[in-house]
Structures are given as structure tokens and as C-alpha cells.
ZADO-1210 file (C-alpha; in nm, 4 decimals, padded with zeros to 6 digits):
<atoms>
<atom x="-01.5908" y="01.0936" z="01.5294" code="UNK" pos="1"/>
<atom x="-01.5231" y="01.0232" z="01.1830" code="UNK" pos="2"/>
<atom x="-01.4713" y="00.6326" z="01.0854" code="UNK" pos="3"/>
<atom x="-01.2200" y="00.5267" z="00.8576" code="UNK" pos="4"/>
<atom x="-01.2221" y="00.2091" z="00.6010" code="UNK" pos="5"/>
<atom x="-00.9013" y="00.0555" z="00.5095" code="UNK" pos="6"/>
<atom x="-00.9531" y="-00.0225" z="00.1714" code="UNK" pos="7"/>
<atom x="-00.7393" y="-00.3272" z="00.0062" code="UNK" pos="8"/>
<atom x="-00.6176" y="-00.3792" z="-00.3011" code="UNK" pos="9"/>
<atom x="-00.5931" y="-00.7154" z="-00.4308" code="UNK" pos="10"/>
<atom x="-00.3338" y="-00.7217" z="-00.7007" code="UNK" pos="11"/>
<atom x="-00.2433" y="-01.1006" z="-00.5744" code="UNK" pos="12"/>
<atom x="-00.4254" y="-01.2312" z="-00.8940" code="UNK" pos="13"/>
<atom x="-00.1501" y="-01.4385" z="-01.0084" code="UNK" pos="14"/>
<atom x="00.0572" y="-01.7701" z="-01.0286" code="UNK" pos="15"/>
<atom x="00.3909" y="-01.8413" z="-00.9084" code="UNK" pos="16"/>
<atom x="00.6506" y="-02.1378" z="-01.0492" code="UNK" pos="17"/>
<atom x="00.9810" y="-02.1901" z="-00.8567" code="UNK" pos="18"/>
<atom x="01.2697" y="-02.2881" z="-01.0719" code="UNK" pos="19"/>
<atom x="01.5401" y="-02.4259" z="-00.9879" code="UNK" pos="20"/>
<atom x="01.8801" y="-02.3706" z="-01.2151" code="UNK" pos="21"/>
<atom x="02.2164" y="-02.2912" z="-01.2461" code="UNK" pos="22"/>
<atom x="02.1678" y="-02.0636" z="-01.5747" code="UNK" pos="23"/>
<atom x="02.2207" y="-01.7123" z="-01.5923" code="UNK" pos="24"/>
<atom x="01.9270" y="-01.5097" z="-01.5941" code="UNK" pos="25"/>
<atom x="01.9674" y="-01.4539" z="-01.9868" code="UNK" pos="26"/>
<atom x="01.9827" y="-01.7974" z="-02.1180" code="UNK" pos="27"/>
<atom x="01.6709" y="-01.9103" z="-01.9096" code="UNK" pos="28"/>
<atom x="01.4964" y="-01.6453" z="-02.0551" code="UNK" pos="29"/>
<atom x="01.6349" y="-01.7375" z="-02.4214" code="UNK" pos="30"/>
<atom x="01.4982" y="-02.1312" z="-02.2890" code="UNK" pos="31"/>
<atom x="01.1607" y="-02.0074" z="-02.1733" code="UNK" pos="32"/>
<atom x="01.0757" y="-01.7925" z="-02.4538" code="UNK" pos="33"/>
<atom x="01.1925" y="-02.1257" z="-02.7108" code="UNK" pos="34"/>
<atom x="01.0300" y="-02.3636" z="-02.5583" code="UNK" pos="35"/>
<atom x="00.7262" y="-02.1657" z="-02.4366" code="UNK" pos="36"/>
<atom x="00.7138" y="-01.9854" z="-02.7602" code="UNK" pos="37"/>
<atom x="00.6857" y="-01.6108" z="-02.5582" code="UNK" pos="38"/>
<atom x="00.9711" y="-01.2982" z="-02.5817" code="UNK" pos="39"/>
<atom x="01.0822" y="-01.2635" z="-02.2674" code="UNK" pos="40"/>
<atom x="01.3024" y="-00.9433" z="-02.2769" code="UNK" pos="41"/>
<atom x="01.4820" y="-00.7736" z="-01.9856" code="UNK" pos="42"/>
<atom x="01.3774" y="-00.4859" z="-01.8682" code="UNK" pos="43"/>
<atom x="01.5307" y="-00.1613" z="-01.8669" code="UNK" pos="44"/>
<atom x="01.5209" y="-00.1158" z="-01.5304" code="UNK" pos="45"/>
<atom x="01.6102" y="-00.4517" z="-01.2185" code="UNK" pos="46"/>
<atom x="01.3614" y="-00.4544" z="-00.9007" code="UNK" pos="47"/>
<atom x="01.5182" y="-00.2564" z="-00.6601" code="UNK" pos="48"/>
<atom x="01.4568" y="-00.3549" z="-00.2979" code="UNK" pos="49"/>
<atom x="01.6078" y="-00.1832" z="00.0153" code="UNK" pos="50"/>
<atom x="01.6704" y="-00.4747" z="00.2923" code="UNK" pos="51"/>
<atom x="01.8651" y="-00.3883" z="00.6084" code="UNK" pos="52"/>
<atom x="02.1507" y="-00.3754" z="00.5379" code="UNK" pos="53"/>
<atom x="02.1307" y="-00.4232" z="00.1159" code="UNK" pos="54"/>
<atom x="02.0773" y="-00.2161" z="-00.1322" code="UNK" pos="55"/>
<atom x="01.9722" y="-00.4845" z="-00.3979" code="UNK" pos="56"/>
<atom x="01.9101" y="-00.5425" z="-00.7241" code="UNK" pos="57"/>
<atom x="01.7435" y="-00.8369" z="-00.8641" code="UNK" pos="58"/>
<atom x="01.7001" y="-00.8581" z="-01.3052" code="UNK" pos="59"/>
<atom x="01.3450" y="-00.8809" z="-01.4345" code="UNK" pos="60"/>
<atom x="01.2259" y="-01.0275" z="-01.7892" code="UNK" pos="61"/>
<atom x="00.8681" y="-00.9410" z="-01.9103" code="UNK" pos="62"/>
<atom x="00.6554" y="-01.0660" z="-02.1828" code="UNK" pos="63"/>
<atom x="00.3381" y="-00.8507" z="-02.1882" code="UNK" pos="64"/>
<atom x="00.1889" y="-00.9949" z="-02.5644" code="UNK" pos="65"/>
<atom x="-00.1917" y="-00.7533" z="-02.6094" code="UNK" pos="66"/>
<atom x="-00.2914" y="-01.0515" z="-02.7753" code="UNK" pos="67"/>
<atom x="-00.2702" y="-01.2811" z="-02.4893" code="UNK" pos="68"/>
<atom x="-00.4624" y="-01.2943" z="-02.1688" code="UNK" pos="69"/>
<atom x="-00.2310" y="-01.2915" z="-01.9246" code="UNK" pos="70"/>
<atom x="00.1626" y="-01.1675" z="-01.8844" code="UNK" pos="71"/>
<atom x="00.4566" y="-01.3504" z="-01.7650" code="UNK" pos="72"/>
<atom x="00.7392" y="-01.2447" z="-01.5383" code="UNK" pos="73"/>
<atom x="01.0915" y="-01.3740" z="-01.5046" code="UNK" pos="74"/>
<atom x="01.2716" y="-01.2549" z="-01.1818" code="UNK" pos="75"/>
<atom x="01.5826" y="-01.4102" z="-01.0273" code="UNK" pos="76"/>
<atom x="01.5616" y="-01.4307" z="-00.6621" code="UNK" pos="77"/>
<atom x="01.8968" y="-01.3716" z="-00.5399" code="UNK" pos="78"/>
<atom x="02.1695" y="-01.0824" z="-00.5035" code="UNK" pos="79"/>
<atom x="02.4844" y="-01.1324" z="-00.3907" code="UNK" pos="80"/>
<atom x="02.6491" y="-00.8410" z="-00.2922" code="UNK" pos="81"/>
<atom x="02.8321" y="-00.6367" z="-00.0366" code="UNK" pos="82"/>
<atom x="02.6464" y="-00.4694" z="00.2717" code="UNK" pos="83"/>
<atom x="02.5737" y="-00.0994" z="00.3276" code="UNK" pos="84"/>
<atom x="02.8980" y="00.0879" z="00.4757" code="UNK" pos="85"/>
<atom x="02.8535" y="00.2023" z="00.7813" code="UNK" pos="86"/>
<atom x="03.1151" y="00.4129" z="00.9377" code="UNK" pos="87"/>
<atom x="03.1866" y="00.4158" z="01.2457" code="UNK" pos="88"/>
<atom x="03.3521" y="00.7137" z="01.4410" code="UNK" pos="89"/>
<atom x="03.6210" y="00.6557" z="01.6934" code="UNK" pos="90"/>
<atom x="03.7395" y="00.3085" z="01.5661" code="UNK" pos="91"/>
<atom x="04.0873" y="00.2533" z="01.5645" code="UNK" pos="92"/>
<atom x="04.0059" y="00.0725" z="01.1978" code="UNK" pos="93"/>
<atom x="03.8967" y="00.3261" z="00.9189" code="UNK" pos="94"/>
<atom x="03.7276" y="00.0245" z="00.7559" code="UNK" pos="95"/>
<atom x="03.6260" y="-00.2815" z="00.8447" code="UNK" pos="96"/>
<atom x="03.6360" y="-00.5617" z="00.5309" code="UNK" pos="97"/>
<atom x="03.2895" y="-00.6675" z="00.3935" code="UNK" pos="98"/>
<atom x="03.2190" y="-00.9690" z="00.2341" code="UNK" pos="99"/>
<atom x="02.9689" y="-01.0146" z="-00.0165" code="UNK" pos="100"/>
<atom x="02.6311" y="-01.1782" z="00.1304" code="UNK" pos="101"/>
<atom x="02.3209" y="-01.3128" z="-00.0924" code="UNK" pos="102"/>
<atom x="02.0021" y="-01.1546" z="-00.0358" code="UNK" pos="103"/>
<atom x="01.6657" y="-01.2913" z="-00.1377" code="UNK" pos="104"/>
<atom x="01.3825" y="-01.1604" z="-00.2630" code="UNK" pos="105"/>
<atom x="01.1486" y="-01.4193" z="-00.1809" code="UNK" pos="106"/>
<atom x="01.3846" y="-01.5163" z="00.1914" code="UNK" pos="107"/>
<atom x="01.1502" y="-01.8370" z="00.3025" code="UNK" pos="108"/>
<atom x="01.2472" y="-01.9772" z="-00.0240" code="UNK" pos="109"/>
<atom x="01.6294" y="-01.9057" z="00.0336" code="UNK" pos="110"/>
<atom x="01.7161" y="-02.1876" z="-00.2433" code="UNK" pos="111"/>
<atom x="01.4833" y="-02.0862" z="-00.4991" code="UNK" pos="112"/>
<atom x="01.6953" y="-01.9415" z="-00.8492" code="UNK" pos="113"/>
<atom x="01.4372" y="-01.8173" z="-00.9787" code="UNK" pos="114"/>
<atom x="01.0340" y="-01.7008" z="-01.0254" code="UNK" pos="115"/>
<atom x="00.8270" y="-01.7384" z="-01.3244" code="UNK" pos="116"/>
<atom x="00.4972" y="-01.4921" z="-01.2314" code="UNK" pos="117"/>
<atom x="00.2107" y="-01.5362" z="-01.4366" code="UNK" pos="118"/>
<atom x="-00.0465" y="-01.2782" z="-01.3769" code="UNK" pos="119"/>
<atom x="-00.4327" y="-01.3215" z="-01.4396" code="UNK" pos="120"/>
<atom x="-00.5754" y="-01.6323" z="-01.4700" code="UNK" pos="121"/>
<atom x="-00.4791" y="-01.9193" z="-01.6478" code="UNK" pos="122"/>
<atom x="-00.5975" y="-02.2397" z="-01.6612" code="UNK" pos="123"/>
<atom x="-00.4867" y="-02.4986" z="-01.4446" code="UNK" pos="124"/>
<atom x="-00.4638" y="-02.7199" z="-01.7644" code="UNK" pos="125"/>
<atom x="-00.2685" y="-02.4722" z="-01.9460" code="UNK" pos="126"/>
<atom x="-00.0678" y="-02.3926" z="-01.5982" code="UNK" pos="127"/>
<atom x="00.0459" y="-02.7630" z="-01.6071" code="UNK" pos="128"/>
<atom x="00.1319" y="-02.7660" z="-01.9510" code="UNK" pos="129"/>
<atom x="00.3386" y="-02.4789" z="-01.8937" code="UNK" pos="130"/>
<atom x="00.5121" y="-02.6336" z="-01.5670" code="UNK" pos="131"/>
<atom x="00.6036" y="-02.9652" z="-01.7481" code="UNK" pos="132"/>
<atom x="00.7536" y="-02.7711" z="-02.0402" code="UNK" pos="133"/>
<atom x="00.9908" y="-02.5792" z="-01.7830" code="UNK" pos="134"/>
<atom x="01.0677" y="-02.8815" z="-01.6368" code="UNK" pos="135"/>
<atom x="01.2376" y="-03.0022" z="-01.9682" code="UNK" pos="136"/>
<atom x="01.4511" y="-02.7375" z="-02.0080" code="UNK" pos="137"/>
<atom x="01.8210" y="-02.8202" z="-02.0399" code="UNK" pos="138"/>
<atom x="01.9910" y="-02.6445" z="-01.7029" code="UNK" pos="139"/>
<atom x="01.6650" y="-02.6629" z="-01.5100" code="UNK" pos="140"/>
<atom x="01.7193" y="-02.8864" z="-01.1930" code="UNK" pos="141"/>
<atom x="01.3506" y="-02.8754" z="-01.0902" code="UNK" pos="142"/>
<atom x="01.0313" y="-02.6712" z="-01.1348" code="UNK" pos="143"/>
<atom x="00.7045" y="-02.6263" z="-00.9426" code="UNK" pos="144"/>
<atom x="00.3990" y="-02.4410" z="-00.8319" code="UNK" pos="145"/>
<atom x="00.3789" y="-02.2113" z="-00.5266" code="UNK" pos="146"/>
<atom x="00.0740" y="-02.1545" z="-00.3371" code="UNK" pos="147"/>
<atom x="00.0660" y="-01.7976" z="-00.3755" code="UNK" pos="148"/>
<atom x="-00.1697" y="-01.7563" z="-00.0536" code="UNK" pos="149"/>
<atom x="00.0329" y="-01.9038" z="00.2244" code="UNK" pos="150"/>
<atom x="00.3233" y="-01.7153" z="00.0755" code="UNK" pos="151"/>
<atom x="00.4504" y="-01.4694" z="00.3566" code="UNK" pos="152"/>
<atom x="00.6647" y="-01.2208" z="00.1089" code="UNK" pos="153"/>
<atom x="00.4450" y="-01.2307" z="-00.1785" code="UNK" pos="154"/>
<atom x="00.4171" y="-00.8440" z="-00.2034" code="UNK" pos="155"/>
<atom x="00.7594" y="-00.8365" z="-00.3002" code="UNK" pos="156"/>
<atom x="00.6271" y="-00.9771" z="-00.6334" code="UNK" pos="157"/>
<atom x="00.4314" y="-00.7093" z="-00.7091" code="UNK" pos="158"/>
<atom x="00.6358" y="-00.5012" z="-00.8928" code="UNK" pos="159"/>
<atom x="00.4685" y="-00.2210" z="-01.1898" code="UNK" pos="160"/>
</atoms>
């Protein structure tokens, strides 16, 4: 019998900030990369993700600088928008009316706006510097650090 390893790959290297704000994706970005002094830029192309019943799209800003150790990651953690049609065959109704639903990409942090990833390592001086800074951006309720290990979705974040 021939034995099998399961071999894992660890691509969990990273830190997570929550943020908490009523911005559109765009202006944070044009806040962060001010008063974090980084180009955030959206990329061509959202994070798709297939729930359920969602077909969702959620917009992603990246600042990958060569001269910098680590790159950063804006993603906005909710969709709103309308579910999947199903139809159904034999109903007196062709079509039933669908309202639009919010879907999360992160769902145990269902009030979350958005995620600022910052792969690699970074210093947890330099981490904190970078958290207070967020934190005193105009249209930022609140900001803080999520322990990326207890995290139960954190694979959705992994997105190259």
C-alpha cells in the first residue's frame, strides 16, 4: 500500500486590520495611500467568490512597492446584491421578486467595511504605527488588529 502525505501550504504569513467606515472603497484608498504615504490602486480585476446562492464581487486595492518588504491589500468586505435565479418549473409565478442581500467575505465579521492585509512580516512597532494612523483618518469610525489564527474564513484572504 502506498502512503500518502498531505502537504500544506502556509501562505497565512500575514496581518489583518478591520476598518470600520462609511467611505467608498475609492476614497479610503485615496486616505490610506495620503496618510500612509503608499499607492494603493484598484485592481483590474474584484475577488470573485461563489457563495450559495451569490455570485459576488468584492473590489481589491494593491500596493506591491519592490522596494518595500512587505505588500498591502485593501478589500471591502461586503456585496450587496441580488441572489442566483433559480427557476422553477410548474409554478403558477414565472418569477418570483428578489431582493438584494449583502454577502460577506469575511461572514463572522458581518459588520466589518473593510480589510487592510499586510503580507510578510512587519514589525509590531511599525504595525501599531500603521493602526493609529488609520485610526485618524477622516470617515474611519474605528480600526483594529485581527488575530489572523483564530480566524475561521481566513482563506478567503488569500487571493493571487
Amino acid at each position: 500500500m502506498q502512503s500518502h502525505k498531505i502537504l500544506e501550504v502556509e501562505d497565512d504569513n500575514f496581518n489583518l486590520i478591520a476598518i470600520y467606515s462609511s467611505l467608498e472603497g475609492y476614497k479610503l484608498a485615496y486616505f490610506l495611500n495620503k496618510h500612509l504615504k503608499i499607492k494603493l490602486e484598484r485592481e483590474p480585476r474584484d475577488i470573485d467568490f461563489n457563495h450559495t446562492e451569490y455570485d459576488a464581487f468584492y473590489a481589491l486595492f494593491s500596493h506591491k512597492d519592490p522596494n518595500s518588504y512587505y505588500s498591502l491589500d485593501l478589500v471591502c468586505n461586503k456585496f450587496k446584491g441580488k441572489p442566483k435565479k433559480i427557476l422553477s418549473s410548474g409554478s403558477l409565478f414565472a418569477e418570483e421578486e428578489l431582493s438584494p442581500q449583502e454577502v460577506y467575505l469575511i461572514p463572522e465579521y458581518d459588520k466589518v467595511d473593510y480589510f487592510l492585509k499586510i503580507s510578510e512580516e512587519i514589525q509590531p512597532r511599525e504595525f501599531m504605527k500603521v493602526l493609529n494612523k488609520i485610526g485618524q483618518i477622516p470617515g474611519v469610525q474605528a480600526a483594529y488588529a485581527i488575530d489572523v489564527d483564530n480566524l475561521k474564513s481566513k482563506q478567503n484572504l488569500i487571493f493571487e
